[in-house]
C-alpha positions in Angstrom: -34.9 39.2 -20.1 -31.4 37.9 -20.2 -30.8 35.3 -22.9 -29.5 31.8 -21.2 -25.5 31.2 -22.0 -25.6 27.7 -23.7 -22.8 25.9 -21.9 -22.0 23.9 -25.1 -20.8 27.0 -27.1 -18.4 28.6 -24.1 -16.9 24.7 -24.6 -15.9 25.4 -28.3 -14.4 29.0 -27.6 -11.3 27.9 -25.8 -10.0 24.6 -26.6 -7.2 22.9 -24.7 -5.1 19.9 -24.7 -5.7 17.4 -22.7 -2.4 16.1 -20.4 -1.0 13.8 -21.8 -1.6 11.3 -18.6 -4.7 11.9 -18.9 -5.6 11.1 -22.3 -4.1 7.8 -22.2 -6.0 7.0 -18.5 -9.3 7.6 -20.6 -8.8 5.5 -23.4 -7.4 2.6 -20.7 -10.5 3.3 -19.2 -12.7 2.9 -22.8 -10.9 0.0 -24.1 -11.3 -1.9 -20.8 -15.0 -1.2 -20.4 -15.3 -2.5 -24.0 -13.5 -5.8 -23.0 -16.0 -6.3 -19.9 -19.1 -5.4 -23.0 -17.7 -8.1 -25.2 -16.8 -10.6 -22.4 -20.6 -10.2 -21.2 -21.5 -10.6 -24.6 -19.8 -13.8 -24.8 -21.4 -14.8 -21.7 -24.6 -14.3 -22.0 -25.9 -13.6 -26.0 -23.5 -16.4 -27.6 -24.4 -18.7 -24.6 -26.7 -21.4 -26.4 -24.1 -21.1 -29.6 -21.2 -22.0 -27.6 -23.1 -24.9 -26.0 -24.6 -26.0 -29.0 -21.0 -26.1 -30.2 -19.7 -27.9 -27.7 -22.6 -31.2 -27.8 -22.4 -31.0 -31.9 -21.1 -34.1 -32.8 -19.4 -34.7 -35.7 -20.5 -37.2 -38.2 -16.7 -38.5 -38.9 -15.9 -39.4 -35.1 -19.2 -41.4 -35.0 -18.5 -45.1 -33.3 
């Protein structure tokens, strides 16, 4: 029986750069997925701290 070629391995044989063009398109593409992570982080797991913040009153403005 033939042995199955892991894919993986052929992968590290031959590397190659990567086009410049390219390279940068895929980090774009990283750093703005992180901004929509951390903007629906702020949106939705800091939600009752922010409000909380917002109706804290502070004890030197009282009237």
């Amino acid at each position: 029986m033939e042995k199955a070629n892991n894919p993986f391995k052929e992968l590290e044989k031959s590397p190659k750069e990567v086009p410049e063009h390219l390279r940068k398109k895929v980090l774009n593409d990283i750093a703005t997925a992180k901004l929509i992570a951390d903007m629906a982080s702020l949106f939705t797991c800091n939600y009752k701290s922010a409000i909380e913040g917002v109706f804290k009153t502070n004890p030197e403005f009282d009237i």
